[in-house]
C-alpha positions in Angstrom: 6.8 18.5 8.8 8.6 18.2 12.5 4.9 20.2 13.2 3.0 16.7 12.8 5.5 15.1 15.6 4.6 18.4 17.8 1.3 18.2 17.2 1.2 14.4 18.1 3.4 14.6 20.6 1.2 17.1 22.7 -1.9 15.1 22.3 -0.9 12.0 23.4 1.6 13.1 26.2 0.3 16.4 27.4 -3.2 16.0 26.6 -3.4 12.2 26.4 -5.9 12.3 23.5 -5.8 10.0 20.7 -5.0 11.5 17.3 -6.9 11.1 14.3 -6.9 9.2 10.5 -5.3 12.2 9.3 -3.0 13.0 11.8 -1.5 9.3 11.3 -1.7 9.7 7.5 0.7 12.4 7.5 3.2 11.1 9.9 2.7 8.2 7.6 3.9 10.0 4.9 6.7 11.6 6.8 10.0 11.4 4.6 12.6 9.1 5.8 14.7 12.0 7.6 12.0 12.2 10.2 12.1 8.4 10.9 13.9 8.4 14.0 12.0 11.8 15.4 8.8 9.3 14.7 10.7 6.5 16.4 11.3 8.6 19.2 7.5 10.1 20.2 6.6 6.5 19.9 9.2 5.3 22.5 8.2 7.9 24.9 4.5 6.8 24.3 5.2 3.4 25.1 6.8 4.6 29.0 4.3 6.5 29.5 1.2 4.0 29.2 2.8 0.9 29.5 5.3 -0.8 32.1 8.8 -1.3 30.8 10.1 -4.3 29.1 9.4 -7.2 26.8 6.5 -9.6 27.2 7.6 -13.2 25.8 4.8 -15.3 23.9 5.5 -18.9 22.3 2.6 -20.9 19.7 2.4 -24.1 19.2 0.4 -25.8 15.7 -1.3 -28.0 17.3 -3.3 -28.8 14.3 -1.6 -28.2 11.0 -2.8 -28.1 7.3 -6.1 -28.9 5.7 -8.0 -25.7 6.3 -11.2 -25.2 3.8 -10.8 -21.6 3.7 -8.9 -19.1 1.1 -6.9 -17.2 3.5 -4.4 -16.1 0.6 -1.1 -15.8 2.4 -1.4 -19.2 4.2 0.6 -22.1 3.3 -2.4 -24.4 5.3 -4.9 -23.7 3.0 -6.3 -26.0 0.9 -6.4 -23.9 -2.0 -2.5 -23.7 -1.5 -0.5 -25.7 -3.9 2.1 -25.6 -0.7 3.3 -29.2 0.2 2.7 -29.0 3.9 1.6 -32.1 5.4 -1.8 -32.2 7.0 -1.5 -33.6 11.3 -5.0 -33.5 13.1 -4.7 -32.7 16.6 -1.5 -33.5 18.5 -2.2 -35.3 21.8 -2.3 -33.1 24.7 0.8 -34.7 26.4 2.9 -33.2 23.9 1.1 -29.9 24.0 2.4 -29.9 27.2 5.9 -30.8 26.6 6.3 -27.7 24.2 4.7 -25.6 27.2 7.3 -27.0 29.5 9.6 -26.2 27.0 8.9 -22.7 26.1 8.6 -21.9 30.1 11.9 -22.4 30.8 13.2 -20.9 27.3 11.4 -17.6 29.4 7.9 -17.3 27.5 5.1 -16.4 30.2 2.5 -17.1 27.7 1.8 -20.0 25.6 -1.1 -20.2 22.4 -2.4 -23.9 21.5 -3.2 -23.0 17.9 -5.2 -24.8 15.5 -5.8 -24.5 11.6 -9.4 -24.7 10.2 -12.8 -22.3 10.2 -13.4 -23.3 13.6 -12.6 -26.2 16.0 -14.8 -29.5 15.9 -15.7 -31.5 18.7 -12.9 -33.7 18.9 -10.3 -31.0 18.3 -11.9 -28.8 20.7 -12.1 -31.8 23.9 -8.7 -32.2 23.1 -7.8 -28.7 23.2 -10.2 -28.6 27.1 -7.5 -31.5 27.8 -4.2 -29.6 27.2 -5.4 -26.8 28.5 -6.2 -28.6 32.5 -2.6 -29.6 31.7 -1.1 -26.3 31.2 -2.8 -25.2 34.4 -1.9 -27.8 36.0 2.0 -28.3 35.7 2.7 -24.9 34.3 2.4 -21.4 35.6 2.2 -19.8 32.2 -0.6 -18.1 30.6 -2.8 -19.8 28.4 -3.8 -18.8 24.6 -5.7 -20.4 22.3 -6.4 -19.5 18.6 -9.0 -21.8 16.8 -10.7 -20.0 14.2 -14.0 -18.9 14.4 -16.0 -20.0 17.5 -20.0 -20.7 19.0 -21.0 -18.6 22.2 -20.8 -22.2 23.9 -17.3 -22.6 22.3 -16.3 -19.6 23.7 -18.3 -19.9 27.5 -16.4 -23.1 27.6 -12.5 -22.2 27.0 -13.0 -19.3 29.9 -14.7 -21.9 32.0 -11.4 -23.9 31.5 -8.9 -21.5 32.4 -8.2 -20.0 28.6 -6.8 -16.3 29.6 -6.5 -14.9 26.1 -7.9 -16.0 22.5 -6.3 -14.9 19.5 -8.3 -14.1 16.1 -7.0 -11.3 13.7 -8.7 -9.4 11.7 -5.9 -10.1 9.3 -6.4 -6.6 7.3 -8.4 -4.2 6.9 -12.4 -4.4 6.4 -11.8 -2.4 2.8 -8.7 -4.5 2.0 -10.4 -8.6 3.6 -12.0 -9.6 0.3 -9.0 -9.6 -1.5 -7.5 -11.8 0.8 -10.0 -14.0 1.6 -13.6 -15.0 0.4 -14.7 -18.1 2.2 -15.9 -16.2 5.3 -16.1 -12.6 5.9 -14.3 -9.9 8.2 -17.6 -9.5 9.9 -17.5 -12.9 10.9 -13.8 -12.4 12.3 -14.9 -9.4 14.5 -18.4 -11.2 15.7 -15.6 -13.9 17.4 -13.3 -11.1 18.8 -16.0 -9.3 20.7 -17.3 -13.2 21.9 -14.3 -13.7 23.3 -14.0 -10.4 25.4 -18.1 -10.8 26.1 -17.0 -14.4 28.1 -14.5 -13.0 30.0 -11.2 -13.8 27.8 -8.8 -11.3 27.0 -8.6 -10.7 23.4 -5.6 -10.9 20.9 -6.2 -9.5 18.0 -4.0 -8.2 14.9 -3.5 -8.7 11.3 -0.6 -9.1 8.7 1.1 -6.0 6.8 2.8 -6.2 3.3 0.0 -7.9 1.5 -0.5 -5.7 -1.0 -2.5 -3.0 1.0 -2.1 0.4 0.5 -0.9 2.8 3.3 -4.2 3.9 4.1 -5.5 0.9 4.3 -2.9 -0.1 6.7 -4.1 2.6 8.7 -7.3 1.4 8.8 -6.6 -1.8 10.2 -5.1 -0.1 13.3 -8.3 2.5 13.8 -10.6 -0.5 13.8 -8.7 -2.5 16.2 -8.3 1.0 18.3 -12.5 0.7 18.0 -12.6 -3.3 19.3 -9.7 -2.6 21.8 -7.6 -6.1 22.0 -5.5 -6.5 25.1 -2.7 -7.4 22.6 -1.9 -6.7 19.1 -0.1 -8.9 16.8 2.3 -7.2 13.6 3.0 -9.7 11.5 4.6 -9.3 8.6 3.8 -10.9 5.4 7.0 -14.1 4.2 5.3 -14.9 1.1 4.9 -18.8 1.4 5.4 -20.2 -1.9 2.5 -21.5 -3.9 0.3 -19.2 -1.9 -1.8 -16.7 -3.8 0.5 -14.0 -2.3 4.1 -16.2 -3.0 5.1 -13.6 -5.4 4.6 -10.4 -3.2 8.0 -8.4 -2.1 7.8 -8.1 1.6 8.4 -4.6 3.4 11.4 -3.2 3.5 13.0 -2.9 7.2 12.0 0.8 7.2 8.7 0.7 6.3 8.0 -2.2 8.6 9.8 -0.3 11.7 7.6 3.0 10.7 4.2 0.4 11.0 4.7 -0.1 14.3 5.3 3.0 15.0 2.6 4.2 13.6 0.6 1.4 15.6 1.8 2.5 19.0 0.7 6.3 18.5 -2.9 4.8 17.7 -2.8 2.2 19.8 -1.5 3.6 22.7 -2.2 1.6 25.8 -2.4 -2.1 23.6 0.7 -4.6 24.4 2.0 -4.4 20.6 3.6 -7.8 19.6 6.1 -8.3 17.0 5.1 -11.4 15.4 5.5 -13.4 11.9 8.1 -12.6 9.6 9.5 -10.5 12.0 13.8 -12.1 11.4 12.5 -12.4 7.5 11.7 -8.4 7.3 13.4 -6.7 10.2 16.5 -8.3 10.0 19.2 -6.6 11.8 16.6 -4.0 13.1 15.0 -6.2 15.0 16.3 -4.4 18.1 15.0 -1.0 16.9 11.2 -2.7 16.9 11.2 -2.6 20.5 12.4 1.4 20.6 9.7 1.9 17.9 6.8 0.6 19.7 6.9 -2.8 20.2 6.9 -4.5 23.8 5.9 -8.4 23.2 7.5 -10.8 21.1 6.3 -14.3 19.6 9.3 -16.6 20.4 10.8 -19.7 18.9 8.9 -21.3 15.9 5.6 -19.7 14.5 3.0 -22.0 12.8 5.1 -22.7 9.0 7.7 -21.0 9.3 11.0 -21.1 11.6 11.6 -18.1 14.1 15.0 -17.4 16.6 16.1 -19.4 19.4 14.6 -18.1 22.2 17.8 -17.5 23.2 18.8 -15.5 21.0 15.6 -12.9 21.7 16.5 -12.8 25.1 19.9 -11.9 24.6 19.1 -9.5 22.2 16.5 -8.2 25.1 19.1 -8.2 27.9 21.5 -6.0 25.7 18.5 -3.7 25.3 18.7 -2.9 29.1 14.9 -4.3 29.1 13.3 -6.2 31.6 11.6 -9.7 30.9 7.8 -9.2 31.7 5.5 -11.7 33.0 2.4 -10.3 32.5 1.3 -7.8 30.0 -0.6 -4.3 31.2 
């Protein structure tokens, strides 16, 4: 099988082409004694079309719980029998607090995230609000993730200094009506190419270990390879209980640290950031996400769910001999 590698190997580095469905498939289905040979090609893909080191990325839920759709691995949803407290939409002042915050705990970029289909007008004037306040008393970069937006939605948060908007696809197109019914993958890529078409960079990703299969998986990274985010998000599913996917067995280490392999060799250019239920999944191989592939992390909390002290990440980022980044490519 060491063939596959070669064959890979030559087209992305010698040739600089991208490789095929197939091509992935069978790397996919490499045995375990060829993971580090993977882990290597994918390594040397990431020096050669991207700059070295780790981009830092913190969130902030801004707006928490209550959300009318059926996303099934979210503990916000309203069809989730999760007791998480609803809170409408902080005040900007301590948006910016958290920014401060996560600026000096090394984060260049910072996302204002809300829960819902898509931002009213309240939410959305106070989101316009933190947002002046980010630019003016921080230098980071600004994020926002809101759910699904309008064209004047979207004209108005580059108009206000918004840099990058994040909207996964989740999953794949094959795998999205298992996961979620109340609106439809279609609707999630009409909003990622919105953003780029108003001038925003896009961040765009999904969740892996919700019951997909391998090829599946695969798909997910070929269509984002086709809408071309600036950055990627891998998150990894930690089944939230009382969710429809509470019960699932997350991914082992291995199978997690093979992913994102597998996503650098497609994606080959795209800042890959490890994401959710990265310290529940990788555990101790953490480090070896950023050999395999990765080279952004979300730091401190996510939206739920507790992450690592920032600290921490950038300690475990110094011992790597890897430079903090303050932009992505």
């Amino acid at each position: 099988m060491d063939e596959e590698i070669q064959l890979v190997k030559k087209k992305l580095l010698d040739n600089e082409e991208p490789i095929t469905f197939n091509e992935a498939l069978k790397l996919a289905l490499l045995k375990e004694e060829y993971l580090f040979d993977l882990i290597s090609l994918s390594y040397k893909i990431t020096a050669k079309y991207n700059k070295k080191g780790v981009y830092l990325c913190s969130i902030i839920s801004a707006k928490t719980g209550a959300c009318p759709e059926d996303c099934a691995f979210c503990a916000q949803s309203a069809y989730s029998k999760m007791p998480i407290t609803a809170n409408p939409m902080i005040d900007p002042s301590l948006i910016l607090k958290a920014a401060k915050e996560a600026e000096k705990s090394g984060a260049s970029e910072f996302c204002i995230v809300a829960s819902g289909r898509g931002p009213n007008g309240k939410t959305f004037k106070k989101v316009l609000d933190a947002v002046y306040l980010l630019r003016s008393y921080t230098n980071l970069s600004i994020g926002c993730s809101l759910g699904i937006l309008t064209e004047v939605q979207a004209r108005l948060l580059s108009l206000a200094g918004v840099n990058r908007y994040n909207h996964n696809l989740e999953t794949s197109k094959s795998f999205f009506p298992n996961i979620c019914t109340t609106h439809t993958y279609e609707e999630r890529v009409k909003t990622a190419f919105l953003v780029k078409e108003n001038g925003m960079e896009l961040c765009c990703g999904g969740i892996l270990g919700m019951g997909e299969s391998l090829e599946q998986r695969l798909e997910l990274a070929f269509e984002l390879q086709k809408i071309n985010p600036d950055l990627v998000p891998i998150n990894f599913l930690n089944p939230r209980p009382a969710t429809s996917l509470g019960d699932r067995v997350p991914l082992t280490p291995i199978e997690a640290i093979k992913s994102i392999a597998l996503f650098r060799l497609i994606l080959p250019q795209t800042t890959l950031i490890c994401a959710g239920g990265r310290e529940v999944v990788l555990r101790d191989l953490q480090p070896l996400a950023l050999f395999a592939g990765a080279n952004a992390l979300i730091t401190g909390n996510y939206l739920t769910t507790q992450g690592r002290l920032p600290k921490e990440d950038l300690e475990m980022i110094k011992d790597l001999n890897m430079p903090i980044l303050k932009h992505t490519n």
